[in-house]
C-alpha positions in Angstrom: 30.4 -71.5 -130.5 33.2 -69.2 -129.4 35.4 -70.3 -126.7 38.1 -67.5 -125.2 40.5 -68.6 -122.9 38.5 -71.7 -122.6 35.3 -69.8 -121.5 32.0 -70.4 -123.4 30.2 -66.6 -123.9 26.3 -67.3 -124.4 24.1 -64.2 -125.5 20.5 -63.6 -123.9 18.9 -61.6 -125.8 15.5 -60.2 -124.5 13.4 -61.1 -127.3 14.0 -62.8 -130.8 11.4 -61.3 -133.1 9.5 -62.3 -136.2 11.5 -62.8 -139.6 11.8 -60.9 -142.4 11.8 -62.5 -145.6 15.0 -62.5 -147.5 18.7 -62.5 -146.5 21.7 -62.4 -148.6 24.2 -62.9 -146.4 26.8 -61.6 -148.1 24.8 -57.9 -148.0 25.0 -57.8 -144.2 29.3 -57.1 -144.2 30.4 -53.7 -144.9 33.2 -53.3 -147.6 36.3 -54.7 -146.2 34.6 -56.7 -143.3 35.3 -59.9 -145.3 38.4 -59.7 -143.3 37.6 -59.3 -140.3 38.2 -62.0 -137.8 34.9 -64.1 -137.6 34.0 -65.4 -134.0 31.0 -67.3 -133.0 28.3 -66.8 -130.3 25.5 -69.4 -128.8 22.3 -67.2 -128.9 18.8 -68.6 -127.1 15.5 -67.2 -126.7 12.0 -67.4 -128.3 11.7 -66.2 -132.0 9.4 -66.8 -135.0 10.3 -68.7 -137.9 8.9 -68.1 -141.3 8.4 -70.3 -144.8 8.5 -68.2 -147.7 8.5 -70.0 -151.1 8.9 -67.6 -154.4 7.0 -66.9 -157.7 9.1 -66.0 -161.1 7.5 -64.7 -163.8 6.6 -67.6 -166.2 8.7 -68.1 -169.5 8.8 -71.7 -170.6 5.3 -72.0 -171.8 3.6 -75.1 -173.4 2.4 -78.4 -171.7 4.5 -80.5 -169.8 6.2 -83.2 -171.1 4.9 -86.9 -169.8 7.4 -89.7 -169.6 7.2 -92.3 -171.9 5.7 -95.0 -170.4 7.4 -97.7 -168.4 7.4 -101.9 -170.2 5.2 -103.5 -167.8 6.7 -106.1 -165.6 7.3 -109.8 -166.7 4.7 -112.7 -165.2 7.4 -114.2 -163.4 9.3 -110.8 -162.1 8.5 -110.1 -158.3 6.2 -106.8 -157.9 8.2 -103.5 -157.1 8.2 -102.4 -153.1 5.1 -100.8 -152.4 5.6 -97.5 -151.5 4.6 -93.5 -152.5 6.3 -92.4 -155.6 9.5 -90.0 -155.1 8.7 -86.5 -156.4 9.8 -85.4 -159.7 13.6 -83.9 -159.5 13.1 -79.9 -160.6 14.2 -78.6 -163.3 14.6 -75.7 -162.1 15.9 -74.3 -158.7 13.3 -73.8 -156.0 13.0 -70.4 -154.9 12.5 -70.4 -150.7 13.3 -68.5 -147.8 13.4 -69.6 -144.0 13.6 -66.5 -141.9 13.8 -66.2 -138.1 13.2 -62.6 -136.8 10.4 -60.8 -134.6 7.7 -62.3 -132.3 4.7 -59.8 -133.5 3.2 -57.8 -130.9 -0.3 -57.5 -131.4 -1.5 -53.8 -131.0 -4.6 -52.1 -129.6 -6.6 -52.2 -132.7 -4.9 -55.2 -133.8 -1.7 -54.0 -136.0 1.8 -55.6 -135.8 4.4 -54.0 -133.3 8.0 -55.2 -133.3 8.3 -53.3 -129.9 11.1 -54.9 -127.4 12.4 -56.6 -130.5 16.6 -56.9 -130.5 17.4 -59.1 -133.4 18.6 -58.5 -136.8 17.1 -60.5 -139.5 18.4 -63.5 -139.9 18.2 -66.3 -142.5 18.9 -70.1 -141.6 18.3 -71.9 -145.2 17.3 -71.0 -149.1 15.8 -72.9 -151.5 15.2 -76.2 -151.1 17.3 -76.7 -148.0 14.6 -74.0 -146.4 11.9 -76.3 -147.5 13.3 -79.3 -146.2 13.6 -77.4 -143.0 10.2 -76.7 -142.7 9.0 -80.2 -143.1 11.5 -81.2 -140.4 10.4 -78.8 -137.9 6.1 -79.5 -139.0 6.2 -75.6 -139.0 3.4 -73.7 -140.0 5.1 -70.5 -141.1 5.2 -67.7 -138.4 4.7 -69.9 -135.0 7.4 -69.4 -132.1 9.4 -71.5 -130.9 12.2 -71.3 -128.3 16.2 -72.0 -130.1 19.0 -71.8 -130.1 21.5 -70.6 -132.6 25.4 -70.7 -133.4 25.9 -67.0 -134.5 29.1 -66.1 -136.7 30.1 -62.3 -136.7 32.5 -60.2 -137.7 34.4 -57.7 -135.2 34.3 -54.1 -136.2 34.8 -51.1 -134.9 31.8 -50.5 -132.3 29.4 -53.4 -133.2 29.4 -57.1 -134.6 28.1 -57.7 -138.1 26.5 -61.3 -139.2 29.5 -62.4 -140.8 28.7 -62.9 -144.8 30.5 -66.2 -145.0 28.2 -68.3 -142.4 24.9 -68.8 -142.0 23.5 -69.1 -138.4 23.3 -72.9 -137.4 19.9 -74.2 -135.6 20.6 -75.8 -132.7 17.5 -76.9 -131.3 14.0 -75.9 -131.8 10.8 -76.2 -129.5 7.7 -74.6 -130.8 5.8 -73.0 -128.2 2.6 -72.1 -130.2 -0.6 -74.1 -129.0 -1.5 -76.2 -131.7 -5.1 -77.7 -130.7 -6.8 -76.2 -133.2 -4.0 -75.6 -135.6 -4.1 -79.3 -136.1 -8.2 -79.8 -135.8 -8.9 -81.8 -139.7 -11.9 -79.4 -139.3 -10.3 -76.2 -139.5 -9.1 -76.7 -143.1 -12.7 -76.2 -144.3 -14.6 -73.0 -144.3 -16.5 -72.9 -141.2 -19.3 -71.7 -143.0 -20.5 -71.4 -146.7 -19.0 -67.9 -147.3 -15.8 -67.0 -145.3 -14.2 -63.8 -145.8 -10.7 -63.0 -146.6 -9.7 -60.0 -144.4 -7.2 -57.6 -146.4 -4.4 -55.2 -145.7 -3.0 -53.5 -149.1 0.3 -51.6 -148.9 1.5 -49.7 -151.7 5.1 -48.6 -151.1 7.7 -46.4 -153.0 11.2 -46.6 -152.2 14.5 -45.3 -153.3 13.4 -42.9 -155.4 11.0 -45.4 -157.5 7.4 -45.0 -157.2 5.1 -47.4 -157.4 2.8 -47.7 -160.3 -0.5 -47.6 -158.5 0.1 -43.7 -157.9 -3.8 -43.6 -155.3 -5.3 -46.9 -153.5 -8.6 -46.4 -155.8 -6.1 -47.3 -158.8 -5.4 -50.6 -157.2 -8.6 -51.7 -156.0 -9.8 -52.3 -159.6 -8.2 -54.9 -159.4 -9.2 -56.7 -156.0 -13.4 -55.6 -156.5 -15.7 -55.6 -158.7 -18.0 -53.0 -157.4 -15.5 -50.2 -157.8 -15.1 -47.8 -161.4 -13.1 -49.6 -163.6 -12.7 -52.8 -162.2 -11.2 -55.1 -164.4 -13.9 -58.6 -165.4 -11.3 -60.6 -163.4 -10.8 -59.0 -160.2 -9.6 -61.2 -157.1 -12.9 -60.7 -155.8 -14.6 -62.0 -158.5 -11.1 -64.9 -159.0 -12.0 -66.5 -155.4 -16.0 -66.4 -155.3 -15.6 -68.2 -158.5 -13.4 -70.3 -158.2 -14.4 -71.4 -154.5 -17.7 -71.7 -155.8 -18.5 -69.2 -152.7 -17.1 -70.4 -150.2 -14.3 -67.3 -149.9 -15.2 -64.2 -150.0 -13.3 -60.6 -150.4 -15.8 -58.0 -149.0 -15.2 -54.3 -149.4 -15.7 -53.7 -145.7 -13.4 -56.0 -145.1 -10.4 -55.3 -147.5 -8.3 -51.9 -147.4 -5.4 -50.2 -149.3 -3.0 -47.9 -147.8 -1.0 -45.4 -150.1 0.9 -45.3 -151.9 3.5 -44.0 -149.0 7.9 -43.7 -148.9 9.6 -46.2 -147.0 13.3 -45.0 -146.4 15.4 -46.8 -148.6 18.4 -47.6 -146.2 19.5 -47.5 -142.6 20.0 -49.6 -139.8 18.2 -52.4 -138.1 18.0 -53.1 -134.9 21.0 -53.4 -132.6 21.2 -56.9 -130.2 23.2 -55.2 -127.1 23.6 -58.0 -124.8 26.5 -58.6 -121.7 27.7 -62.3 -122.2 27.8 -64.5 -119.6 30.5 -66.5 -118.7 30.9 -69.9 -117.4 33.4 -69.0 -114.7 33.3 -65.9 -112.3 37.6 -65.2 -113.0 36.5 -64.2 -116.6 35.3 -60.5 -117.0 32.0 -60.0 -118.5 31.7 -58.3 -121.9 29.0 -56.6 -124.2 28.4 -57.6 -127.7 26.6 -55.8 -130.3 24.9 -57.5 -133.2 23.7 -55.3 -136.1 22.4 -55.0 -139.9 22.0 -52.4 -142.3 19.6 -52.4 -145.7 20.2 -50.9 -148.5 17.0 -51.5 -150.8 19.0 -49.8 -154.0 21.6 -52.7 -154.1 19.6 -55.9 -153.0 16.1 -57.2 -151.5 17.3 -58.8 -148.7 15.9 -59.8 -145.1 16.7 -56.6 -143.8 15.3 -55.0 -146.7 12.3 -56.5 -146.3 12.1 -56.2 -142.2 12.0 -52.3 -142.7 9.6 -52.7 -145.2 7.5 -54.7 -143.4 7.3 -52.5 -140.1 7.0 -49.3 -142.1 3.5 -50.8 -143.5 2.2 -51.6 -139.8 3.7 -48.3 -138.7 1.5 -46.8 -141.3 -1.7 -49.3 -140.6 -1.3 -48.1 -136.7 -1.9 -44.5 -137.7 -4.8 -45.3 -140.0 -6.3 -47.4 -137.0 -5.9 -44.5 -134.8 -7.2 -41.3 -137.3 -10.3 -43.8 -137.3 -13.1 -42.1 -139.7 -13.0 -43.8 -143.0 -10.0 -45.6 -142.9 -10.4 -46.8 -139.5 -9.4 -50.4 -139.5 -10.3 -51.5 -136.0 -13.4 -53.5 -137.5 -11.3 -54.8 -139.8 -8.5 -56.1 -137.7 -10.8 -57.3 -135.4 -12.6 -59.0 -137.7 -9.2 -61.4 -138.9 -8.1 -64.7 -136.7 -5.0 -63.8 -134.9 -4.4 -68.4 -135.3 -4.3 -69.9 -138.2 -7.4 -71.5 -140.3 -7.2 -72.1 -143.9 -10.1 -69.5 -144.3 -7.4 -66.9 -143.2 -6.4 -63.9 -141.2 -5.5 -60.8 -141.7 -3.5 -61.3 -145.4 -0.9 -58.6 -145.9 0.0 -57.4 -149.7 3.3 -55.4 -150.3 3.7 -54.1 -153.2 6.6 -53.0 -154.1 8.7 -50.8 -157.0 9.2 -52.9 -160.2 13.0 -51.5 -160.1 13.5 -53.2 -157.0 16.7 -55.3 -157.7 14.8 -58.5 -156.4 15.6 -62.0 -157.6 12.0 -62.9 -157.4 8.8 -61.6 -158.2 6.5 -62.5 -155.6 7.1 -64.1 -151.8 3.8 -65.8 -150.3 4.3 -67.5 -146.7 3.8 -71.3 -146.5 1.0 -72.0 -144.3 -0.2 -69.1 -141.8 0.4 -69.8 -138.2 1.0 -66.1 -137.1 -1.9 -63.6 -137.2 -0.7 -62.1 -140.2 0.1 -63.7 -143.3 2.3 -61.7 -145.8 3.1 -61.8 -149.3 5.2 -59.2 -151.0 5.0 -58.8 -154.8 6.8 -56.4 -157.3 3.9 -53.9 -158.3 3.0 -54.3 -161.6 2.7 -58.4 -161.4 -0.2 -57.6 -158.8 -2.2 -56.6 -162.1 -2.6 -60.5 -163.0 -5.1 -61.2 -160.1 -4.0 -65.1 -160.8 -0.7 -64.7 -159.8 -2.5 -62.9 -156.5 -4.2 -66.2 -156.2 -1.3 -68.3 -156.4 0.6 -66.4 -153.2 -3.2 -66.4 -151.3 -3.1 -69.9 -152.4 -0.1 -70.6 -150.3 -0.6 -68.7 -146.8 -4.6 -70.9 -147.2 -3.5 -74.7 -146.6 -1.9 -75.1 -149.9 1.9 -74.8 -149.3 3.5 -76.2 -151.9 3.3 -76.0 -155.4 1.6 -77.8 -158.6 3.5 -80.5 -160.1 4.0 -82.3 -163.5 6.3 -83.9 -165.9 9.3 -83.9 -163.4 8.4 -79.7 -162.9 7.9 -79.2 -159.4 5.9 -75.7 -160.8 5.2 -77.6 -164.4 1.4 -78.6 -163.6 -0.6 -76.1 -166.2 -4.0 -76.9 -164.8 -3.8 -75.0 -161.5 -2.4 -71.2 -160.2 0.1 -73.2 -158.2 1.4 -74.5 -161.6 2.6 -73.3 -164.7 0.7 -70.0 -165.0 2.6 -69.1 -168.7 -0.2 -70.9 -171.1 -3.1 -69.7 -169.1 -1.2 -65.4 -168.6 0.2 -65.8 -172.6 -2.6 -67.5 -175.3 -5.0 -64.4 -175.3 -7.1 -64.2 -178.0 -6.5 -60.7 -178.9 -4.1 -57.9 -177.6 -7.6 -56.3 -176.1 -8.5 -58.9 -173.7 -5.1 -60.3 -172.4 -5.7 -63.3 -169.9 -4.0 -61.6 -166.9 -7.6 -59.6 -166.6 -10.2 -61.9 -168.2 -9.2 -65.2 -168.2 -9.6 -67.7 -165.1 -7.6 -70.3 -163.9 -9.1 -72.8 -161.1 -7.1 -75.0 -158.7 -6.5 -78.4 -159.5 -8.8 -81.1 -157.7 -6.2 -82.1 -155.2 -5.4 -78.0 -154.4 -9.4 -77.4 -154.5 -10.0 -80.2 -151.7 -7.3 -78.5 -149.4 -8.5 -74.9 -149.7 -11.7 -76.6 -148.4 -13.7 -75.6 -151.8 -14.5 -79.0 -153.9 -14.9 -82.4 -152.2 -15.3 -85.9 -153.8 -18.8 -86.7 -155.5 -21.6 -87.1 -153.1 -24.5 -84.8 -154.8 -27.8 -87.1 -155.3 -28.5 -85.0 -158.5 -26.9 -84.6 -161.8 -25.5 -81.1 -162.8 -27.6 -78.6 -164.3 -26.7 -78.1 -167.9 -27.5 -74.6 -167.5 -24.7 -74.0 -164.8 -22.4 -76.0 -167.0 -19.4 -74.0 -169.2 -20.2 -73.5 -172.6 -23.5 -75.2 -171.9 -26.2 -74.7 -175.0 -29.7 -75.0 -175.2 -29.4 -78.4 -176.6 -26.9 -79.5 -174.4 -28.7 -82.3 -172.8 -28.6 -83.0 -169.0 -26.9 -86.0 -167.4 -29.7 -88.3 -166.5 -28.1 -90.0 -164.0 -26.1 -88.6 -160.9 -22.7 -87.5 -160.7 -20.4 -90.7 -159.5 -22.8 -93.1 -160.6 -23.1 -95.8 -163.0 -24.2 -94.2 -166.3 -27.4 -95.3 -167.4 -26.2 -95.8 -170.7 -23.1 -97.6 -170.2 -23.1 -100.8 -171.5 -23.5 -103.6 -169.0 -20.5 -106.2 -167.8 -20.7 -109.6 -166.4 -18.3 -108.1 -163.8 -20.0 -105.0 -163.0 -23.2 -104.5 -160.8 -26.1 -103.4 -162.8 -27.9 -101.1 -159.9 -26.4 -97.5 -159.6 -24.0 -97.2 -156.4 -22.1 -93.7 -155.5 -18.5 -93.7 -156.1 -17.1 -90.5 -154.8 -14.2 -92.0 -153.1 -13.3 -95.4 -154.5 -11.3 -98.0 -152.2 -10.3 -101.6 -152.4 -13.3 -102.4 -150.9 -15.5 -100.5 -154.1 -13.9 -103.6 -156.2 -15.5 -106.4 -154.4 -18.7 -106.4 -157.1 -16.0 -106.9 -159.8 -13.0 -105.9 -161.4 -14.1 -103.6 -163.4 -16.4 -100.1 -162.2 -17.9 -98.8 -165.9 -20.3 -95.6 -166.7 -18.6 -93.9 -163.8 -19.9 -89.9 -164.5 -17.7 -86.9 -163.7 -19.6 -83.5 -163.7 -17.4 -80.6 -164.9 -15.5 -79.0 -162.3 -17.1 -75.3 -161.3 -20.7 -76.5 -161.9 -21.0 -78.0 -158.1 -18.9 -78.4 -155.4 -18.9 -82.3 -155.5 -16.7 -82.4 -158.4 -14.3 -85.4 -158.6 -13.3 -89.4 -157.5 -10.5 -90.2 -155.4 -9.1 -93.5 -155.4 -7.2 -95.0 -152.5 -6.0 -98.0 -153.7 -3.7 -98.0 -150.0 -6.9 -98.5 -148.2 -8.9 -101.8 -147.4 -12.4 -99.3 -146.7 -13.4 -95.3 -146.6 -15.5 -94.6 -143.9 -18.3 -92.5 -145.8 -18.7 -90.2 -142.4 -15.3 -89.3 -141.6 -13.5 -90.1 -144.8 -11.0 -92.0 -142.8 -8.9 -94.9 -144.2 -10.8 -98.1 -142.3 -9.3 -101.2 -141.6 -5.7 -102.1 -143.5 -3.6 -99.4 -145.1 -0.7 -99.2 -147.0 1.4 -96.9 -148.5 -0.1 -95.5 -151.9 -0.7 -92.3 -153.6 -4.0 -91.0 -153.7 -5.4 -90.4 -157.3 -8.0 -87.6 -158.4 -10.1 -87.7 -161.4 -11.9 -84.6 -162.6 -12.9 -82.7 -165.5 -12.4 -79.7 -166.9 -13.9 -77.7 -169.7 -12.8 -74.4 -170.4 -15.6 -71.9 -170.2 -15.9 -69.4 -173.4 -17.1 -66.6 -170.9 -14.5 -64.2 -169.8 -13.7 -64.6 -166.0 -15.7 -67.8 -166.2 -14.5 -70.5 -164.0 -11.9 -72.5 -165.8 -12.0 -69.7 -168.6 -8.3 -69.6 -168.4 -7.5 -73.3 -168.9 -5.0 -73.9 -171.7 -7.0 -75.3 -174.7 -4.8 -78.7 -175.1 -6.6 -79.7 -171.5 -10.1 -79.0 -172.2 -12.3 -81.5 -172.1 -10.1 -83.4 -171.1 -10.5 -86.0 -168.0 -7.3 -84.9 -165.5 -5.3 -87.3 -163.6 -3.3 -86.6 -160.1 -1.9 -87.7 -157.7 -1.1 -86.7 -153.5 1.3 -88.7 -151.4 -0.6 -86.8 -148.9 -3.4 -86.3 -146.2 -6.2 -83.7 -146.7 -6.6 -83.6 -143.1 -3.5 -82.4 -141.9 -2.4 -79.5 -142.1 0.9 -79.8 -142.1 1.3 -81.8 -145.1 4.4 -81.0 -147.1 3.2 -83.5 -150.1 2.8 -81.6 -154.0 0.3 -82.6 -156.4 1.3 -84.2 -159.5 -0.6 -84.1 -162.6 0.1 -87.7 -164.5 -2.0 -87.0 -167.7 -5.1 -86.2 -169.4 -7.4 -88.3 -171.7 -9.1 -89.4 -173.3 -6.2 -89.6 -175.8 -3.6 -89.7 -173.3 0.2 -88.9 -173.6 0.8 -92.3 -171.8 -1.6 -94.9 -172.6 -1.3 -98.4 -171.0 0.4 -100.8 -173.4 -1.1 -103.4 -171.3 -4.5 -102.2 -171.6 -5.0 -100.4 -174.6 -4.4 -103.4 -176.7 -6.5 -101.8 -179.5 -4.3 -98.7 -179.7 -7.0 -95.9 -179.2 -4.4 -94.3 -176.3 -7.5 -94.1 -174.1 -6.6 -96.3 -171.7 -4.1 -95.1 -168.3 -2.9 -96.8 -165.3 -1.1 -96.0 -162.5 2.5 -97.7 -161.4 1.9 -101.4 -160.4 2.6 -102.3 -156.9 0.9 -104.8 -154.8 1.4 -105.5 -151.2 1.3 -109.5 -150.8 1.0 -109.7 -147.4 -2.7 -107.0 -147.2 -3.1 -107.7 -151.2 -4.3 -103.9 -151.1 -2.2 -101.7 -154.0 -2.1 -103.0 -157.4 -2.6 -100.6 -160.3 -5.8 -98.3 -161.3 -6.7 -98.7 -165.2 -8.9 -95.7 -166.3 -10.5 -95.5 -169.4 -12.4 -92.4 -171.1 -15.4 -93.6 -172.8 -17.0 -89.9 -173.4 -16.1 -86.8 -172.9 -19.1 -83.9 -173.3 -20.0 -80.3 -172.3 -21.3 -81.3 -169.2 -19.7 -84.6 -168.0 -17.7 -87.1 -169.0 -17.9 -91.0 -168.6 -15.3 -93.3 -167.2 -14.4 -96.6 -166.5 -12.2 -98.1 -163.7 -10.6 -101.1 -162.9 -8.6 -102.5 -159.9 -5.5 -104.3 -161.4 -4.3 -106.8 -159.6 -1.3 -109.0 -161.5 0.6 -107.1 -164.1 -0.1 -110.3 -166.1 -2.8 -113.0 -166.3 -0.8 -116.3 -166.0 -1.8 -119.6 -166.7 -0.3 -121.4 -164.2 -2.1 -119.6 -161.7 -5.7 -118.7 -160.6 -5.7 -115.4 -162.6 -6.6 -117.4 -165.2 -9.7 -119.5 -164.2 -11.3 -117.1 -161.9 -13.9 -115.3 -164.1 -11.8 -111.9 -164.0 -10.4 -109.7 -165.7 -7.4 -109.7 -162.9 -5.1 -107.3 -165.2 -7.8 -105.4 -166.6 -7.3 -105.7 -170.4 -10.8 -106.3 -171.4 -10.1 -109.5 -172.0 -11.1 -112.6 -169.5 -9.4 -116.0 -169.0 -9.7 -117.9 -171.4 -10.1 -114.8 -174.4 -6.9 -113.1 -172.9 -3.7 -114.3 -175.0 -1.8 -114.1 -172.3 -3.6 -117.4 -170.6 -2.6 -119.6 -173.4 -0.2 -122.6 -173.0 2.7 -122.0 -174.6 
């Protein structure tokens, strides 16, 4: 704060407004105001506060790479603490953005208005720091709250410039938007079986660079597929696919405006504001705080700010001509709260000369009525990488982990994009346009478009990718024990439902075999999730019941890649087809805000990291999770999965609780009929209960 003559000076502004997306702090200072003196204000009032994490275009290509698998513990070393596994260090910075600016102003017909709005951009974190921020604050990006900030600027002639060489410093932060039904576990499904995705497309030029889509018809071949030209893998056909219909992107519902000039500098807005002091012998003063943008040099918040407010400036008008581009119905049509099945979604798309360090900015969560994501032009071609930002502002706000990549997991948009955008089969039908990558299991269940297994019938072979007319159908249904699984001494012989596996699913045995998991895309009921934290699921609510502990989640699912061109899945890299995938979520479904990234282990049935423990007979079919048991609940341990088929329209799994890292034969583990550490071998025919 900035104390003169031992008087505190505290700004009012009358409004802080909603954020623009980047700031570079260092743009904001004129040449030569580096030296200015720097003095610091104390600003308060209500402002929004936006997430923005950032897409690059992808370059490393290939799988991840799984670390080699850990010795398993000694008999007589205590179990490690039972807690969620740390997240994989990057290996690569993480590209995010936390903005304060604007509160939006809803207009007549339900534009954006930055009317009464007095504050420059400003930025208050990058990269992971802005991340971290978010999680601190449980923000959903775009709510209010009431702050207050320490301000640097630096004195020139006529105004006060955000000095370059410190950010602004949250003081405090009190979020004023209701959040009943933000935080309803109901409102991250689709409220019905075909929820539409309202859309607002801007096409901008700038600077004297026009943007490639030169008419909105030339764009919208890309976002339909009942327009001339539209390309097999439109976004319209991406999400009906790929939700399996549960999100739609209807022509009445989606427009395109352009393409239209945006000046390329100026001024922002100027915060004029007396200061008042703490004691009446001090004279009052006025302080100007102010910004320019220069969109030539740098893509900065206040860059994107008059971007931004040029596009609803231009919406306003289309509302008001009315006729064919009226968008009152639209507008009308899109929440003004949050729900994972949207509002109104606002697409900039911008010059590819832009000097931009990133490619494509998608909001983290949506808590404001309009969720934006800004994207250099030509990228908006790949309707994946489309998906990826939509992906974000829907319930789904971080990204797809694996092999210590935050961004490394190659099975989902959220992912590694590169294998899925780069292995077309011929120059004619590059993947950007017909190929089809589907979100993970984990990013599936939060977008409210798969669930665990629950279906009482098996998958139709017909629905199933690559499915021939000799592909026979699964007899029994999905998450049930195969009928032609071979029977165990510790496994119950009648057919029981295992969508959502606990503790409590173990009590027949150690060992669950002839699990079946239909392929992902050909029903909605896709996949098993293990808690091995939890004593009981209740089948109702899917709520933990009874004793918990801390213990990541884990998915299995499987995944064929379809040979038809914008089939679901018809994008998925080669090396992971037919492949059973493994996650794993520190997190809760329900809530939405959870922070948590998914984290692909591995994929079998040869597996990059088999079990040393288990796979005794060195086929590398056999996986387990990290061992760690909680003596005082016994609940944790360590899941075993082994593939025992995989097939075009299911695959077959077996899964056992692990519940000592070694038999031992000076304990019961030994004499109790089990297979307690889950290497096929029991008491007395496991080596490791001899006598030595």
């Amino acid at each position: 704060m900035w104390t003169m003559r031992g008087y505190q000076r505290v700004l009012q502004p009358k409004l802080l407004g909603f954020a623009a997306v980047l700031l570079l702090a260092v743009a904001l200072a004129p040449n030569g105001a580096q030296g200015a003196a720097t003095k610091s204000y104390i600003i308060t009032g209500q402002a929004s506060l936006r997430i923005f994490t950032a897409y690059t275009r992808p370059s490393r290509g290939g799988l991840p790479a799984i670390p080699p698998t850990s010795p398993s513990p000694s008999p007589s070393a205590p179990p490690p603490p039972l807690s969620p596994s740390s997240p994989p260090p990057p290996k690569q910075p993480q590209l995010a953005y936390a903005h304060l600016g604007c509160v939006p102003q809803l207009g007549p017909d339900g534009y954006l208005t930055d009317a009464g709005c007095e504050l420059p951009p400003l930025t208050l974190a990058e990269g992971p720091a802005a991340l971290a921020l978010q999680e601190q604050l449980r923000l959903l990006s775009g709510e209010v709250g009431q702050l207050r900030l320490n301000v640097s600027v630096n004195a020139t002639a006529g105004a006060q410039l955000l000095s370059a060489g410190r950010p602004p410093a949250l003081l405090s932060y009190t979020p004023v938007t209701p959040s009943g039904v933000l935080d309803d576990p109901s409102s991250l499904f689709p409220a019905s079986s075909s929820a539409s995705l309202p859309t607002v497309v801007f096409l901008l030029d700038t600077c004297g660079w026009k943007n490639p889509f030169r008419s909105a018809q030339g764009f919208k071949k890309y976002l339909l597929g009942d327009v001339p030209g539209a390309v097999e893998n439109n976004l319209q056909s991406l999400l009906h696919t790929c939700s399996l219909g549960a999100m739609q992107l209807r022509p009445e519902s989606t427009l395109v405006l352009g393409p239209f000039a945006v000046p390329c500098s100026g001024n922002t807005r100027i915060l004029t504001t007396t200061t008042a002091n703490s004691s009446s012998s001090a004279p009052s003063g006025t302080v100007r705080l102010t910004a320019g943008w220069d969109a030539s040099q740098r893509c900065g918040a206040a860059e994107v700010e008059a971007w931004r407010w040029a596009a609803e400036r231009k919406l306003a008008k289309a509302a008001a001509r009315g006729g064919p581009d009226s968008t009152a119905a639209l507008l009308a049509s899109a929440p003004r709260h949050y729900r994972s099945q949207g509002g109104r979604t606002s697409l900039l798309l911008l010059p590819d000369q832009l000097p931009c360090g990133w490619s494509a900015l998608g909001e983290a969560g949506c808590g404001g009525p309009s969720c934006e994501v800004l994207m250099r032009a030509g990228l908006a071609r790949q309707p994946q990488v489309l998906l990826h930002e939509l992906m974000h502002t829907r319930g789904v706000m971080r990204h797809a982990a694996s092999g210590g990549d935050p961004a490394g997991d190659p099975s989902d948009p959220l992912g590694d994009l590169s294998p899925s955008l780069t292995s077309a089969s011929s120059s004619s039908a590059p993947n950007a346009t017909t190929k089809l990558l589907c979100p993970n299991a984990v990013s599936a269940s939060r977008l409210g478009w798969a669930a665990p297994i629950a279906s009482a019938s098996a998958p139709s072979s017909s629905s199933a990718p690559n499915a021939s007319s000799d592909s026979a159908s699964a007899e029994t249904a999905p998450g049930t024990i195969s009928s032609s699984s071979s029977s165990s001494t510790s496994s119950s012989s009648s057919p029981r439902s295992y969508g959502r596996i606990s503790v409590s699913s173990f009590s027949y045995g150690d060992w669950i075999r002839g699990l079946i998991l239909p392929v992902a895309g050909t029903t909605a009921n896709s996949f098993i999730e293990v808690h091995l934290g939890a004593a009981s699921i209740n089948p109702y609510t899917w709520q933990p019941v009874g004793a918990t502990v801390p213990y990541p989640t884990i998915y299995l699912s499987y995944r064929v890649r379809n040979k038809t061109y914008g089939g679901y899945d018809s994008g998925l890299p080669e090396a992971l087809s037919r492949k059973v995938h493994i996650h794993t979520f520190n997190g809760s479904l329900f809530n939405p805000r959870d922070y948590n990234v998914s984290n692909l282990e591995d994929w079998g049935p040869r597996f990059n990291r088999p079990d040393p423990a288990s796979d005794w007979a060195g086929n590398g079919d056999m996986w387990a999770s990290e061992f760690a048991l909680d003596g005082a609940t016994g609940l944790g341990g360590s899941l075993v999965v082994r593939v025992v088929s995989v097939g075009p329209t299911e695959a077959v799994v077996d899964l056992c609780r692990r519940t000592v890292a070694r038999e031992d034969p000076y304990d019961d583990s030994c004499y109790d009929g089990l297979d307690n550490d889950c290497d096929n071998r029991v008491d007395e025919w496991d080596p490791d209960c001899l006598i030595r």
